[in-house]
C-alpha positions as a Markdown table, in Angstrom:
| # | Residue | x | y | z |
|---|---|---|---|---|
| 1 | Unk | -29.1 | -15.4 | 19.9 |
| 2 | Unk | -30.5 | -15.6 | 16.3 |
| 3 | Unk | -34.0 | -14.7 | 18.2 |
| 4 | Unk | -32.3 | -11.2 | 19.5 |
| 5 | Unk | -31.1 | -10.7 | 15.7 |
| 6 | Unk | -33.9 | -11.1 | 14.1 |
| 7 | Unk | -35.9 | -8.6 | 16.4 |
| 8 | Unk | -33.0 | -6.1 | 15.6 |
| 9 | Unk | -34.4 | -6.4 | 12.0 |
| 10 | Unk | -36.5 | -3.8 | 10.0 |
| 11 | Unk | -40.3 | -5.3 | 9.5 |
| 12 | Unk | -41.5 | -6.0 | 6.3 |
| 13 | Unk | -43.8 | -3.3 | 5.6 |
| 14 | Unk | -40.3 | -1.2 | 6.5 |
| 15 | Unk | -37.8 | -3.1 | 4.2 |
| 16 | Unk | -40.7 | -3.1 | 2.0 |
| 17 | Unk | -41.0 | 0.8 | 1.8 |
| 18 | Unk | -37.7 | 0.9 | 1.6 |
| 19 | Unk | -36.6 | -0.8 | -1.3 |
| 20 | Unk | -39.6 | 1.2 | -3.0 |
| 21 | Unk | -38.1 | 4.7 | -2.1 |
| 22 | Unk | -35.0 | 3.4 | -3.7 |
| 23 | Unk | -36.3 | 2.0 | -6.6 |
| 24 | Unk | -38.8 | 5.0 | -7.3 |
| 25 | Unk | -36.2 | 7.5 | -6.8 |
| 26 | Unk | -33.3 | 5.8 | -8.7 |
| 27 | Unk | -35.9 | 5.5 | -11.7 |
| 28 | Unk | -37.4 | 8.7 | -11.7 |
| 29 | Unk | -34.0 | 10.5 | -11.3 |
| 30 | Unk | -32.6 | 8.1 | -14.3 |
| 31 | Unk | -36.2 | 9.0 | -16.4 |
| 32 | Unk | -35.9 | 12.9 | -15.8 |
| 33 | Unk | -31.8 | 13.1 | -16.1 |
| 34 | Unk | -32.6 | 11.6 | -19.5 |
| 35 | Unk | -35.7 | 13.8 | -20.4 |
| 36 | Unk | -33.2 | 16.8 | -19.6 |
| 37 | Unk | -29.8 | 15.2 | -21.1 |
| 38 | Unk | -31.6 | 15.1 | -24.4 |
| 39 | Unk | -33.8 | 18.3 | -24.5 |
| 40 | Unk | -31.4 | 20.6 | -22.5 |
| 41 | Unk | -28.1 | 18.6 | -22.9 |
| 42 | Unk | -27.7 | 19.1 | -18.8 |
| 43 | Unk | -27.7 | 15.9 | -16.4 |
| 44 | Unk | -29.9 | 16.2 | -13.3 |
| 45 | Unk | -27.1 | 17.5 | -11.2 |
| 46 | Unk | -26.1 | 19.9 | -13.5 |
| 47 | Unk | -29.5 | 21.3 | -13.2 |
| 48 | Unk | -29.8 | 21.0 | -9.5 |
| 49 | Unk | -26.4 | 22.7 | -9.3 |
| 50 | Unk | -27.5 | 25.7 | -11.6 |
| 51 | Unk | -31.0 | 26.2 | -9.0 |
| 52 | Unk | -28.9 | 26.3 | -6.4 |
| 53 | Unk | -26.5 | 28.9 | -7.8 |
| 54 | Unk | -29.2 | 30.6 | -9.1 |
| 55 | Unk | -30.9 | 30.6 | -5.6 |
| 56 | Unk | -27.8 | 31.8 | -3.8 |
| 57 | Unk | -26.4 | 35.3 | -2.5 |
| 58 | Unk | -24.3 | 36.8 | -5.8 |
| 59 | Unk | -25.8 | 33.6 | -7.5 |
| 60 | Unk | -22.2 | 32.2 | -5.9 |
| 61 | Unk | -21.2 | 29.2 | -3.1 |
| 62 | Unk | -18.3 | 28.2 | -1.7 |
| 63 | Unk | -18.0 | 24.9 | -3.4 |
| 64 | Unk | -17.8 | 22.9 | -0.2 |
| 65 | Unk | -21.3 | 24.3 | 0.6 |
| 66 | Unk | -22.4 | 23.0 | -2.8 |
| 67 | Unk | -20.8 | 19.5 | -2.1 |
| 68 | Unk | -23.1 | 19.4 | 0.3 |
| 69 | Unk | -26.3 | 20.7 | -1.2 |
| 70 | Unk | -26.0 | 18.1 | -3.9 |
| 71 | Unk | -24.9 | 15.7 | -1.5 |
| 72 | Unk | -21.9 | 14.9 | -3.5 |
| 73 | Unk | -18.2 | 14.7 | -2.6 |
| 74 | Unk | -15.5 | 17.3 | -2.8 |
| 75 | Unk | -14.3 | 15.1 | -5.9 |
| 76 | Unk | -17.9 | 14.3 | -7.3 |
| 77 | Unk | -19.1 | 18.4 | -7.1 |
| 78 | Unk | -15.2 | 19.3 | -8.6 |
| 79 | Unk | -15.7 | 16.9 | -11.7 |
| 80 | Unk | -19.7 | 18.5 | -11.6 |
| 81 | Unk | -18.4 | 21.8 | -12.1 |
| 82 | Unk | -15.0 | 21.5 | -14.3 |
| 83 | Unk | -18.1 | 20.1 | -16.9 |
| 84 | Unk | -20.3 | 23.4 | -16.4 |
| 85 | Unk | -17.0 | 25.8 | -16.2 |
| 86 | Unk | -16.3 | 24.3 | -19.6 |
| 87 | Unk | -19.8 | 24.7 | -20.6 |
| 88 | Unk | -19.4 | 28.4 | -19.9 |
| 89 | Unk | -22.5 | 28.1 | -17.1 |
| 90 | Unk | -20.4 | 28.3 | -14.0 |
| 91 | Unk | -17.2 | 30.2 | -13.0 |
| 92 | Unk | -14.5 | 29.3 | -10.2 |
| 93 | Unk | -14.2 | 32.5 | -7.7 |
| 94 | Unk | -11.4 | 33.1 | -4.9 |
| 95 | Unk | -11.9 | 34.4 | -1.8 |
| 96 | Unk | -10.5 | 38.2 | -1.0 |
| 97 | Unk | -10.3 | 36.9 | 2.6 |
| 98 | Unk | -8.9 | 33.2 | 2.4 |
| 99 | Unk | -7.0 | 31.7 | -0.7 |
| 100 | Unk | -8.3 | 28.5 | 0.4 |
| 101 | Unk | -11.8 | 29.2 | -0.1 |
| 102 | Unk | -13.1 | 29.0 | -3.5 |
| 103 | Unk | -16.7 | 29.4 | -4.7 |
| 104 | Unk | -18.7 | 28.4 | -8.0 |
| 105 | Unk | -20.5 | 31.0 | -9.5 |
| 106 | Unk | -23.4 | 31.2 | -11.9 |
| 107 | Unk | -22.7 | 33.1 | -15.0 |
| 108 | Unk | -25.2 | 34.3 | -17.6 |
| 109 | Unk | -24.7 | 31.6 | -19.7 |
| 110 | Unk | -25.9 | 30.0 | -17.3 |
| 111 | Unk | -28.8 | 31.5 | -15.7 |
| 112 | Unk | -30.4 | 31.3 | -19.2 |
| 113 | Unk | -29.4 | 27.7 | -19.7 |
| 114 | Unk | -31.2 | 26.9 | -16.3 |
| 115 | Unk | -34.3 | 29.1 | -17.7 |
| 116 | Unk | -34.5 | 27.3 | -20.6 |
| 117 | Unk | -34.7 | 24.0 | -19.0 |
| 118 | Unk | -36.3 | 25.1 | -16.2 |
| 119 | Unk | -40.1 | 25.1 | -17.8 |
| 120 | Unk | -39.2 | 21.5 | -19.5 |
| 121 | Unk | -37.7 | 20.0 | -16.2 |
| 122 | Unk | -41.1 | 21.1 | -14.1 |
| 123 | Unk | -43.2 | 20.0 | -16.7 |
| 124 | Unk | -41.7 | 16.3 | -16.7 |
| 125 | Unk | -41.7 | 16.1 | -13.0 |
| 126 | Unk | -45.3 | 16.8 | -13.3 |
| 127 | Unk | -46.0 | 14.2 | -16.0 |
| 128 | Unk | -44.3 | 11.8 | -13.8 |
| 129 | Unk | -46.4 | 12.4 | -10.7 |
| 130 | Unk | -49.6 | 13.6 | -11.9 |
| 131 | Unk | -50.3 | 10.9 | -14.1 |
| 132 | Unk | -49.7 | 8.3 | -11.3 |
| 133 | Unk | -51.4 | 10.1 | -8.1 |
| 134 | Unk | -54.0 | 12.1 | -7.8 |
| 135 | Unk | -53.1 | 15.6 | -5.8 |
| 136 | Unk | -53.9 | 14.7 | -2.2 |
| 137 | Unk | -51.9 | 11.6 | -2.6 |
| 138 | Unk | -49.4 | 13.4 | -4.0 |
| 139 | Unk | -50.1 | 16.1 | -1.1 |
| 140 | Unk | -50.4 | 13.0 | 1.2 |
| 141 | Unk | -46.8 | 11.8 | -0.4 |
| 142 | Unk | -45.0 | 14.7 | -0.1 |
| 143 | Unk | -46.1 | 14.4 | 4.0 |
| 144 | Unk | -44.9 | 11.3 | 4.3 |
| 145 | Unk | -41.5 | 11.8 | 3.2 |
| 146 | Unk | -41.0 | 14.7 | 4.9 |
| 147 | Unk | -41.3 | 13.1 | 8.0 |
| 148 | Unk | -37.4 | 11.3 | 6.7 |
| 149 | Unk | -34.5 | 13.4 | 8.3 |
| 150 | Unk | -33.5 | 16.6 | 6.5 |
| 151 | Unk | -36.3 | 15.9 | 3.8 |
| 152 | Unk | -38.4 | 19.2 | 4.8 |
| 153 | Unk | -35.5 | 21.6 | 4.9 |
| 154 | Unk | -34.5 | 19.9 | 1.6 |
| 155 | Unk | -37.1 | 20.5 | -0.2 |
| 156 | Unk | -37.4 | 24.0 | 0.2 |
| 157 | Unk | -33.7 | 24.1 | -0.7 |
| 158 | Unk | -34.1 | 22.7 | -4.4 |
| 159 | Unk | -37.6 | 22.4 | -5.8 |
| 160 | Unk | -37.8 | 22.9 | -9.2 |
């Protein structure tokens, strides 16, 4: 029995790369919400949230569809945006068609916060790569993790 468990186990080189994923991401997410909390004054999911405003059809989403972008909950993406409605950068919309629909929209305020940051944000991601791999590994990188489910069609959903 404990033979059959332990074959049902991850190897190594697999836990291994796990627990590296997670570690490099939480720390490079923590290093770059930092960078932007203190230059720009906006966490990193307030930025991703602006880019994907910013990105979308009358710069608006139905805030379920954002959830979901940021991979957040309906409560985590509502306490996301009541900061940047107060921050005048988004706006709550209704729906003409269904009052139970209601979508964050991206507000000139804003669009030139996210501008502002924008050239900062890019230029700290690249500091944090660049000076730690050289471009094909970070080609090679960016390969291997886009073989992880949804990672491709995420990426071209929220680079910087």
């Amino acid at each position: 029995m404990s033979s059959q468990v332990l074959s049902n186990q991850p190897s190594l080189s697999a836990l291994d790369a796990w627990v590296r994923l997670l570690r490099g991401h939480a720390a490079a997410t923590r290093e770059l919400s930092a960078r932007l909390v203190a230059e720009h004054g906006l966490t990193i999911n307030d930025y991703e949230c602006l880019l994907h405003l910013s990105r979308a059809e009358e710069r608006a989403l139905r805030r379920v569809d954002l959830a979901e972008l940021l991979i957040l909950t309906p409560s985590g993406v509502t306490r996301l945006l009541d900061g940047l409605e107060r921050a005048g950068y988004v706006e709550k919309r209704s729906c003409d068609s269904d009052a139970r629909v209601t979508y964050a929209a991206l507000t000139a305020a804003g669009l030139q916060k996210l501008q502002e940051a924008s050239g900062d944000h890019i230029a700290a991601v690249r500091e944090l790569f660049e000076v730690r791999f050289s471009g094909p590994e970070l080609e090679k990188l960016a390969e291997l993790l886009g073989r992880l489910p949804e990672a491709a069609a995420a990426a071209d959903s929220c680079s910087p």
